[in-house]
Every structure is written in structure tokens, then in C-alpha cells.
TIMARPA-437377 format. One line per 5 residues: number of its first residue (from 1); their letters; for each residue x, y, z of N, C-alpha, C. Coordinates in Angstrom, 2 decimals, always signed. Atoms other than C-alpha are relative to their C-alpha. Layout:
BEGIN
NUM> A> X:Y:Z:X:Y:Z:X:Y:Z  ...;
END
This chain:
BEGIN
1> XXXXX> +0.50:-0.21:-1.35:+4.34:-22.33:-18.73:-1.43:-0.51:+0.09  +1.25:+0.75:+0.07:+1.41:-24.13:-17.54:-0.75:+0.62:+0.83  +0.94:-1.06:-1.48:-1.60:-21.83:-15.36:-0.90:-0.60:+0.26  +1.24:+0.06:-0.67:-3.95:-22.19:-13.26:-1.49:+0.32:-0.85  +1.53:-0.27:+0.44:-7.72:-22.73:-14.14:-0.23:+1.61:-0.02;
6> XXXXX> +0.32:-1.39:-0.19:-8.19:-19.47:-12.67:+0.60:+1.25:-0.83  -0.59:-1.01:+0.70:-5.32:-17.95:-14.55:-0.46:+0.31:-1.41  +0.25:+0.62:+1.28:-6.70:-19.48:-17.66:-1.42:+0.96:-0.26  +0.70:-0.60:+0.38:-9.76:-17.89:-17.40:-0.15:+1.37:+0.16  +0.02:-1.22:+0.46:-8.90:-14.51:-16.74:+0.65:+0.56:-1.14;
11> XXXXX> -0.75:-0.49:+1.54:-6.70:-14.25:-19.61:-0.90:-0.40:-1.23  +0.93:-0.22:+1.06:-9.61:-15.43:-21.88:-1.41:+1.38:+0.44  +0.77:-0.88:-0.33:-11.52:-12.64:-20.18:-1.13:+0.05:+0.79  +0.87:+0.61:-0.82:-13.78:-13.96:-17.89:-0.72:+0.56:+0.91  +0.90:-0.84:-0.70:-16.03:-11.57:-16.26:+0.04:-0.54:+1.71;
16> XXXXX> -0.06:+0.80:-1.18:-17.00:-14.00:-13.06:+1.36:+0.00:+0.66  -1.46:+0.44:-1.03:-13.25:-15.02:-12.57:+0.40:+1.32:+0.42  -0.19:-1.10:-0.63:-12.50:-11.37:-12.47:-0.79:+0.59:+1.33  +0.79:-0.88:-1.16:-15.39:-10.29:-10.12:+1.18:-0.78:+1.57  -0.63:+0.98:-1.34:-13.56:-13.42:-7.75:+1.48:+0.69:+0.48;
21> XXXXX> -0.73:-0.28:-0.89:-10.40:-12.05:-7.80:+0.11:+1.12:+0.53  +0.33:-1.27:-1.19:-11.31:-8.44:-6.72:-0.16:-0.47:+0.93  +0.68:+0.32:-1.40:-13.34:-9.86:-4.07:+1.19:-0.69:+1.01  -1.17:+0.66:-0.44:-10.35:-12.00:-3.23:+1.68:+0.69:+0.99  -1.34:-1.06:-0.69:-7.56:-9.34:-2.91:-0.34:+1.13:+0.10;
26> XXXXX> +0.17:-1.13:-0.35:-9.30:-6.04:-2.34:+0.35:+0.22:+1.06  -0.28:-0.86:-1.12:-8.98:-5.98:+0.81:+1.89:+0.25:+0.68  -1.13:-0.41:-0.33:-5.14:-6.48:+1.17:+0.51:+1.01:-1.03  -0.54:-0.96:+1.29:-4.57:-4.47:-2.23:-0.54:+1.29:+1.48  +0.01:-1.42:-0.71:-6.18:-1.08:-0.11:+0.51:-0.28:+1.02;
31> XXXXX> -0.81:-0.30:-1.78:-4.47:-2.10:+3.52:+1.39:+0.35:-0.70  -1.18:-0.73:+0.24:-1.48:-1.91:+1.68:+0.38:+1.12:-0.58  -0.51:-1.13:+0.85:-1.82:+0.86:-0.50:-0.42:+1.19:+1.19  +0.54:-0.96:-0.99:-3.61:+2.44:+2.72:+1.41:+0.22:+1.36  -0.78:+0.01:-1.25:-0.81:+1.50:+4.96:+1.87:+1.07:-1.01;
36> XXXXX> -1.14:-0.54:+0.95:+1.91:+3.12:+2.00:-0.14:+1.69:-0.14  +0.37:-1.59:+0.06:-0.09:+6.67:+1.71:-0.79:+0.76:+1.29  +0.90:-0.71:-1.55:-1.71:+6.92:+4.99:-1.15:+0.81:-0.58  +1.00:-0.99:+0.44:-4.89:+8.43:+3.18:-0.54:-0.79:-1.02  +0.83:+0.47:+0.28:-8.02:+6.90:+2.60:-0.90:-0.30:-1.32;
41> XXXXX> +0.45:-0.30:+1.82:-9.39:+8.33:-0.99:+1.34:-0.46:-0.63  -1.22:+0.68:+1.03:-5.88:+7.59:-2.33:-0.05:-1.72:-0.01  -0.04:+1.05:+0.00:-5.75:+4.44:-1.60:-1.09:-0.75:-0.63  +1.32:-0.12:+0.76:-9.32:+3.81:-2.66:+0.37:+0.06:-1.23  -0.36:-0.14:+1.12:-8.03:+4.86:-5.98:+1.18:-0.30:-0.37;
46> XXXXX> -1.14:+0.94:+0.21:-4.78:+2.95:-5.75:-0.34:-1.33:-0.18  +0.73:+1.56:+0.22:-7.04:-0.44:-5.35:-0.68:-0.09:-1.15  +0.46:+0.25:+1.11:-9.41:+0.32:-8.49:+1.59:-0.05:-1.12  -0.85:+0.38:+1.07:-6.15:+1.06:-10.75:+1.01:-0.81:-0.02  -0.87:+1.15:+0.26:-4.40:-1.75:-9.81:-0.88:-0.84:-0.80;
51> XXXXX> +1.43:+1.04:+1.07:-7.67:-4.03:-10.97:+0.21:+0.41:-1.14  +0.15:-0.63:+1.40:-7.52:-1.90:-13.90:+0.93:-0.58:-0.87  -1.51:+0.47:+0.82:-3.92:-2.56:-14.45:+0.05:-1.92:+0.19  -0.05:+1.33:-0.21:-4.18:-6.24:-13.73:-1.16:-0.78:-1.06  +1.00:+0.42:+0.83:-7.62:-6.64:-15.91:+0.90:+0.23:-1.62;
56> XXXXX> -0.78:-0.21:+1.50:-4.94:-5.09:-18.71:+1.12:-0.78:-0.27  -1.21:+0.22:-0.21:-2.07:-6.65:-17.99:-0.08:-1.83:+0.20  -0.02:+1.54:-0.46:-3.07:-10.52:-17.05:+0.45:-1.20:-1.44  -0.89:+0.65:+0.60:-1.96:-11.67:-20.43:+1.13:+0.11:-0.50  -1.57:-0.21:-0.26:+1.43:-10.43:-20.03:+0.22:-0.92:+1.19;
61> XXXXX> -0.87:+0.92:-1.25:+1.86:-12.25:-16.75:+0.25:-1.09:-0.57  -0.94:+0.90:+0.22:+4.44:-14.68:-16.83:+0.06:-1.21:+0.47  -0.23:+0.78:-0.84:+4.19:-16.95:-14.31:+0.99:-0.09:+0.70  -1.37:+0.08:-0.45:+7.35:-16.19:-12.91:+0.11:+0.38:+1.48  +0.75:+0.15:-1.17:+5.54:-15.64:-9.59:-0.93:-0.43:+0.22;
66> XXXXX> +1.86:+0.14:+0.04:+2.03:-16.19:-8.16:-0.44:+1.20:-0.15  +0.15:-0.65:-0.11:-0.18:-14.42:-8.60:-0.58:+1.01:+0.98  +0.64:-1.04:-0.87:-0.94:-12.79:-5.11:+1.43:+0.88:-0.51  -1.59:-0.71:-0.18:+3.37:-11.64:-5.52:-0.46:+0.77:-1.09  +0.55:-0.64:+1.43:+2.18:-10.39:-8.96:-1.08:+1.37:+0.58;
71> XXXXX> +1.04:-0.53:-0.66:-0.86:-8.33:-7.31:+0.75:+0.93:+0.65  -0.96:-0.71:-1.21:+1.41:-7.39:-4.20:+0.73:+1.57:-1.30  -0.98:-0.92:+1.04:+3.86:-5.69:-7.14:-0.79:+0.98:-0.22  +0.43:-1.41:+0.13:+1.65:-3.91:-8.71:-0.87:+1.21:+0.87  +0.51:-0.85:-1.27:-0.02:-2.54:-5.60:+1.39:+1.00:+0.50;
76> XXXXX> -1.34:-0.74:-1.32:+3.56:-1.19:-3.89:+0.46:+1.39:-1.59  -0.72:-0.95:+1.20:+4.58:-0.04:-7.77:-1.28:+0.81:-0.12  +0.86:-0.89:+0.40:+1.11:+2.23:-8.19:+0.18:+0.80:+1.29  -0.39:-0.61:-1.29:+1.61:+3.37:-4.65:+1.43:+0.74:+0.11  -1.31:-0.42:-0.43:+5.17:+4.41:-4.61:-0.41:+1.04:-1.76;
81> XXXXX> +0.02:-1.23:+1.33:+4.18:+6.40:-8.22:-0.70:+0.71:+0.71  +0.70:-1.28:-0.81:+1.32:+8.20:-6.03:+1.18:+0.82:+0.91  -0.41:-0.51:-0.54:+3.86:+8.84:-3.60:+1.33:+1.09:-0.53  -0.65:-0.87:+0.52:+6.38:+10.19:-6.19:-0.22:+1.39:-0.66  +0.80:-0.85:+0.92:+3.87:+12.30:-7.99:-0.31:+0.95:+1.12;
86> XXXXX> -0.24:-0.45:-1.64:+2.95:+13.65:-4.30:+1.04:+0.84:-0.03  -1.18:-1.18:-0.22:+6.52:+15.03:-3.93:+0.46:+0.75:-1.29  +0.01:-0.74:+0.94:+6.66:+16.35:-7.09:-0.41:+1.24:-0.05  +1.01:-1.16:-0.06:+3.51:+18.55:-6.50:-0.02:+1.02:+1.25  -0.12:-0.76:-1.23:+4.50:+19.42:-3.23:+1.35:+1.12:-0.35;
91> XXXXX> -0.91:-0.63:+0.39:+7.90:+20.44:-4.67:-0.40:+1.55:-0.63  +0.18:-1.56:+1.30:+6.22:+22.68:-7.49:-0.75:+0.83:+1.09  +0.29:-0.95:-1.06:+4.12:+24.00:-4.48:+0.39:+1.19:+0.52  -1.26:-1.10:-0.47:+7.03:+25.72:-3.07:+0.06:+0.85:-0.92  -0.28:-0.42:+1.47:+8.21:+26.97:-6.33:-1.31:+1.29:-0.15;
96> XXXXX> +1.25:-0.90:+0.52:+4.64:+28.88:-6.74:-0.49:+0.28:+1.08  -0.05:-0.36:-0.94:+4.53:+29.47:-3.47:+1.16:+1.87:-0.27  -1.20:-1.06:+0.83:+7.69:+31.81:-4.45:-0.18:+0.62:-0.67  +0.59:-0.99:+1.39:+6.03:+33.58:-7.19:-1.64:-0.09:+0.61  +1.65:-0.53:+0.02:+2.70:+34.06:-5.38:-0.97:-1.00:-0.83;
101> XXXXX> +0.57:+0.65:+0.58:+1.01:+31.45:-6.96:-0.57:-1.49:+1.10  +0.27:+0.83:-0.60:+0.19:+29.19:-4.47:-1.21:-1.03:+0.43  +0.89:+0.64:+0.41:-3.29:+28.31:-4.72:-0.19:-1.01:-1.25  +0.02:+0.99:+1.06:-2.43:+26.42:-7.94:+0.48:-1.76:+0.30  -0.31:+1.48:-0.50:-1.10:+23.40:-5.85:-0.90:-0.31:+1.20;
106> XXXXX> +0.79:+0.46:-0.96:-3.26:+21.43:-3.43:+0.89:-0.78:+1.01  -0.98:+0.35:-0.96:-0.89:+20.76:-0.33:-0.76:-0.94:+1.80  +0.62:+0.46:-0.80:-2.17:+18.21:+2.01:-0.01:+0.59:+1.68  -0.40:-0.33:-1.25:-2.54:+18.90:+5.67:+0.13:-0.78:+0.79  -1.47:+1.32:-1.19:-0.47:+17.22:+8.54:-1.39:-0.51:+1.06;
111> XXXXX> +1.16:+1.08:-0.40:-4.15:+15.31:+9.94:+0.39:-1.39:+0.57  -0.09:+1.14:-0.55:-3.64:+12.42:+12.04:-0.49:-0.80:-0.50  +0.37:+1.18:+0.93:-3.82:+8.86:+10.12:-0.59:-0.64:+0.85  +0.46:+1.32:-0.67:-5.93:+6.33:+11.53:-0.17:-1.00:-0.59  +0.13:+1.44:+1.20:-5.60:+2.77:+10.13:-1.34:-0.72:+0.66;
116> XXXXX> +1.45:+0.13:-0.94:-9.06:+1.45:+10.47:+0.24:-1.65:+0.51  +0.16:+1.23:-0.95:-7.95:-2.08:+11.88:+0.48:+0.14:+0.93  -0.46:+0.06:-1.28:-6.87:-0.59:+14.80:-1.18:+0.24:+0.80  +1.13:-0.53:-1.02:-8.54:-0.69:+18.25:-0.44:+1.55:+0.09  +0.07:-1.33:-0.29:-10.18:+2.56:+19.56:+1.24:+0.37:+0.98;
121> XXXXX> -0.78:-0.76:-1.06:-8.01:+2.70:+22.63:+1.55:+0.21:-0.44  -1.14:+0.33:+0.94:-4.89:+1.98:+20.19:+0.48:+1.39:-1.07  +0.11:-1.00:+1.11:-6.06:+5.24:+18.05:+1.48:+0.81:-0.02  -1.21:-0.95:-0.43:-3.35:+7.67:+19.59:+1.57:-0.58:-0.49  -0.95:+0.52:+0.42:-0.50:+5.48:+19.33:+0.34:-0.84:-1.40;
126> XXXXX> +0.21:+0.03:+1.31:-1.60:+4.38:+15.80:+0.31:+1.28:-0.59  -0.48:-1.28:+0.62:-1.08:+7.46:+14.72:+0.80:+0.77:-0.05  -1.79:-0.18:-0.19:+2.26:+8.48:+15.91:+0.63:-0.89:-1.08  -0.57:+1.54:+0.60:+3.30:+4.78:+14.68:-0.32:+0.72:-1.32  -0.31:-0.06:+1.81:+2.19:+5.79:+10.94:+0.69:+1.15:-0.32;
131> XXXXX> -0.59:-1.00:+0.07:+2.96:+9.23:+11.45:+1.57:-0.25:-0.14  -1.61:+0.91:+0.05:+6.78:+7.81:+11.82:+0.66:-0.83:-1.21  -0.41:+0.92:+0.67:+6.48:+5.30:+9.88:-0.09:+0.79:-1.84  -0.24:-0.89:+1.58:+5.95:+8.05:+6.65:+0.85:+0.78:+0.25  -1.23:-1.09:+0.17:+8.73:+9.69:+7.86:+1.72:-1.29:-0.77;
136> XXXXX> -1.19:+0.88:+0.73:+11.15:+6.51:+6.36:-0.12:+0.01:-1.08  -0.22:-0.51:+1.38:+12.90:+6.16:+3.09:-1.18:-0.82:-0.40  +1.18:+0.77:+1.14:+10.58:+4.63:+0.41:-0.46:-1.33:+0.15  -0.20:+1.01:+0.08:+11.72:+1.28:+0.74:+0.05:-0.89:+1.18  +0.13:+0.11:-2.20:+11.97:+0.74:+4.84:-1.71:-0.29:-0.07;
141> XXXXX> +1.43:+0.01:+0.00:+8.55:+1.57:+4.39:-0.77:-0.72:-0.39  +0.29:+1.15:+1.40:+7.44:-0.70:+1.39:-0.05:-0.98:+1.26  -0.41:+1.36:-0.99:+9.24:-3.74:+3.70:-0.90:+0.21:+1.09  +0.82:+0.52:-0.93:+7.80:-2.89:+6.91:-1.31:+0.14:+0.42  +1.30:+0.47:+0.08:+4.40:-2.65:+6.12:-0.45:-1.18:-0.62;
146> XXXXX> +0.08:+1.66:+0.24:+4.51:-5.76:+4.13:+0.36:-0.92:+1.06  -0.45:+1.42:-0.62:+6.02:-7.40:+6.66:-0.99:+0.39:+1.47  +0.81:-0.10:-1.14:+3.93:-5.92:+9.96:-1.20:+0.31:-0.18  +1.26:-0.54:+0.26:+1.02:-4.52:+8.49:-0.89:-1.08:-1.09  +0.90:+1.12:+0.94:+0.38:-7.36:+5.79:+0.08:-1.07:+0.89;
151> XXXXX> -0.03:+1.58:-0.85:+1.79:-10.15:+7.88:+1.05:-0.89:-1.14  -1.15:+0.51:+1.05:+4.48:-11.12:+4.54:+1.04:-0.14:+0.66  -1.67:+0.20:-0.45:+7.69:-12.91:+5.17:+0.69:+0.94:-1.25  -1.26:-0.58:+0.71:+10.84:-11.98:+4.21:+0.24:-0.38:-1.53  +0.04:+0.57:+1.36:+10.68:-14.02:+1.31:-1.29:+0.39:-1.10;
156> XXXXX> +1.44:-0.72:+0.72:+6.88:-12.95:-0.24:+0.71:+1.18:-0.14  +0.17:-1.40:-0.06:+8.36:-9.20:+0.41:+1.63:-0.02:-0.93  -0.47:-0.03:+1.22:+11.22:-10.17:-1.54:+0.01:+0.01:-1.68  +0.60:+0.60:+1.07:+9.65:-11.55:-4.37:-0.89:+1.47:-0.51  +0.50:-1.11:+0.53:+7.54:-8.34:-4.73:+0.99:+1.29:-0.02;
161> XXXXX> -0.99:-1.30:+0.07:+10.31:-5.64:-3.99:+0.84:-0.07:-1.26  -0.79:+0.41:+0.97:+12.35:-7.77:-6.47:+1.54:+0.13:+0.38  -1.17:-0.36:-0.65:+15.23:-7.80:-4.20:+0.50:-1.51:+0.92  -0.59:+1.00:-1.01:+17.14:-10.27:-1.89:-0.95:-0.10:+1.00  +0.95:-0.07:-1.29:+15.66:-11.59:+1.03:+0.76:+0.52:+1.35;
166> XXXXX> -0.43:-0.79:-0.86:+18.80:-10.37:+2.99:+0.03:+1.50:-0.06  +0.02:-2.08:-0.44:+18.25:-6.49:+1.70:-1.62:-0.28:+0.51  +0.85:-0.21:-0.87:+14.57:-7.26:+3.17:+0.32:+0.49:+1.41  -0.67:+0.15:-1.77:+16.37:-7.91:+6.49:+0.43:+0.94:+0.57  -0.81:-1.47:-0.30:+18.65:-5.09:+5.84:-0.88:+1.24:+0.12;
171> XXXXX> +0.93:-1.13:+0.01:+15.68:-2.66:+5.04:-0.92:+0.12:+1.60  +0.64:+0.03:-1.32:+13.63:-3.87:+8.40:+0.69:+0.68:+1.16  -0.87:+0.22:-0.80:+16.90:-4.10:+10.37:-0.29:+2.23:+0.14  -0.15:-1.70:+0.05:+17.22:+0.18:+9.39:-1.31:+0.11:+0.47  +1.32:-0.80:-0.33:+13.51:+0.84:+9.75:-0.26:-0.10:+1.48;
176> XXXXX> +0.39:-0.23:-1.57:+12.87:-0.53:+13.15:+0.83:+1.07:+0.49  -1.15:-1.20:-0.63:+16.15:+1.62:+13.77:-0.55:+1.13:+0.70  +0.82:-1.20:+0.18:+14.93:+4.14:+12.78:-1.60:+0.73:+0.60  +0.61:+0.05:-0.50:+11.73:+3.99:+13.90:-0.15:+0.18:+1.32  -0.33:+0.05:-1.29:+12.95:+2.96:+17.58:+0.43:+2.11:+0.83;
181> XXXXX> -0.40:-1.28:-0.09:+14.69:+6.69:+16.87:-1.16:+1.22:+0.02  +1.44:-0.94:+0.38:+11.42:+8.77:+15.71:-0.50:-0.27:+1.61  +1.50:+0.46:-0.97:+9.12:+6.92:+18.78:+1.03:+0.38:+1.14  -0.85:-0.58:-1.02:+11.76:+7.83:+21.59:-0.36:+0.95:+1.11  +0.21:-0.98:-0.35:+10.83:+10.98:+22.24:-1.46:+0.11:+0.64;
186> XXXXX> +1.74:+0.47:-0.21:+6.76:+9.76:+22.50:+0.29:-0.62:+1.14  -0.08:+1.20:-1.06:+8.05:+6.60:+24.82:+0.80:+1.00:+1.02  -0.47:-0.59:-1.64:+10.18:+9.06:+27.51:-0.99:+1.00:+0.25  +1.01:-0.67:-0.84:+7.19:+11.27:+27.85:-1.06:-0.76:+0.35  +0.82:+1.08:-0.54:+4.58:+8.68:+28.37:+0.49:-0.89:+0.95;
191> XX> +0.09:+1.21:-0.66:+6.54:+6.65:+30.57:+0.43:+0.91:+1.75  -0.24:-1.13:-1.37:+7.15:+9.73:+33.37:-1.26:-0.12:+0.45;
END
């Protein structure tokens, strides 16, 4: 496999090339990990340990993508572990909830998300919209923030899910569904 200058020198360790590609993909690494957890400090700390994992990991890469698809990956895969670890703790919550113990879990509270590239006058209906949009399965979700919130085709959001580009289609096809189903109830009282 033959790499890129750039690849070349982060795999000899290259301080500079690294600072470049933080600077490079920070900001879609946190929209997406921001648009996956709806919550600001997480995400924040979903963008350093991807770098982390990517400063460890860059002479394992393969070339068997680029490397933004490479990037993308491990952004959705550190994100979807926060979000598993999340229901885990919420689970044991309960559980020690049940035995009086309930201060031992830290249980988020239901706070309205605001994604900060939205307008002000946009705020309200931003926040339904994510609110909704964390109510889909894992993978609905994954897809259609890559694909509306990053701006990724079907094909980029394949390449990182590691899936077809028709279960993309299929995953969108359900989410808007779905979605259309959640926002319903918002759109016939606003439109009286």
C-alpha cells in the first residue's frame, strides 16, 4: 500500500502533521459526536479520545479507506460506546434505585439540546428535532446525522457504518419514518 505524505508522516510520529490533522477534523469529529450524544462535555471528550485513539492507532491503518472514513469510524464507534455505557448506568440506576441506593448513579436530566449551528429563532424546533432524533434506534441515528447533520452521502456513511449503501437508504428511509411519526404531534399543534 502506498500513503500519502501526510500519512507518512504521522506514522513516523510527526508532531506538526498531527497538530494539522486535529485542526483539520476537530470540528466535524465533535458535530458528530455532538450531534450522536446531544451533550456538550461528552462530546468534548469524545473528540480528544478519538485523537488519542488515532495518534495510537495510525500505524495500524490500512489504507483500506481514507482517512477522513477512517476518522468518521472511529468518531461514531467511541460515540455509540458512550452511548452504550450511558444505558448501562442508567440501567444499574434503576436497580439501586430499588435497593435505596440511588445516589450512587448520576442520571442525566431531560434539558433541552441545542446544537450550536443552529439559528436563534430555529432554537425551539432544534430541540424537539434532536430531542426525536435520540429517541431512534442506534443506527437510524448514526445514518441520519451523517447524512443531514454532516452533509455525508450515502456512500461516505457507508464506508464508515461498514454496511451497504442500500441498508444506508434503508436506515434513512425508517428514520425519517419515524421521525415524520415523533414530530406529528409538534406539527398539528403549531399549525392550528
Amino acid at each position: 500500500m502506498v500513503f500519502s505524505a501526510e500519512i507518512i508522516k504521522l506514522r513516523a510520529g510527526d508532531e506538526q502533521a498531527f497538530r494539522e490533522l486535529v485542526n483539520q477534523y476537530r470540528d466535524r469529529v465533535f458535530n458528530t459526536a455532538l450531534g450522536l450524544l446531544q451533550h456538550h462535555e461528552n462530546a468534548e471528550d469524545i473528540t480528544q479520545e478519538v485523537f488519542v485513539e488515532v495518534f495510537r492507532s495510525i500505524a495500524r491503518f490500512r489504507g483500506d479507506c481514507s482517512l477522513s472514513t477512517w476518522i468518521y469510524r472511529i468518531t461514531v464507534q467511541k460515540a455509540l460506546e458512550h452511548i452504550r455505557k450511558s444505558m448501562r448506568m442508567k440501567r444499574s440506576g434503576v436497580i439501586f434505585s430499588l435497593f435505596g441506593r440511588e445516589d450512587q448513579v448520576n442520571v442525566s436530566t431531560d434539558t433541552p439540546f441545542y446544537h450550536p449551528g443552529i439559528q436563534l429563532e430555529n432554537k425551539e424546533r432544534s430541540a424537539i428535532l434532536f430531542k426525536s432524533i435520540a429517541l431512534l434506534p442506534v443506527n437510524q441515528r448514526t445514518a441520519f446525522i451523517l447524512h443531514k447533520v454532516e452533509g455525508l452521502s450515502h456512500t461516505e456513511i457507508a464506508e464508515i457504518m461498514t454496511v451497504s449503501v442500500s441498508s444506508v437508504e434503508s436506515l434513512m428511509v425508517r428514520a425519517l419514518r419515524k421521525l415524520r411519526e415523533l414530530l406529528s404531534d409538534y406539527y398539528e399543534k403549531n399549525e392550528r
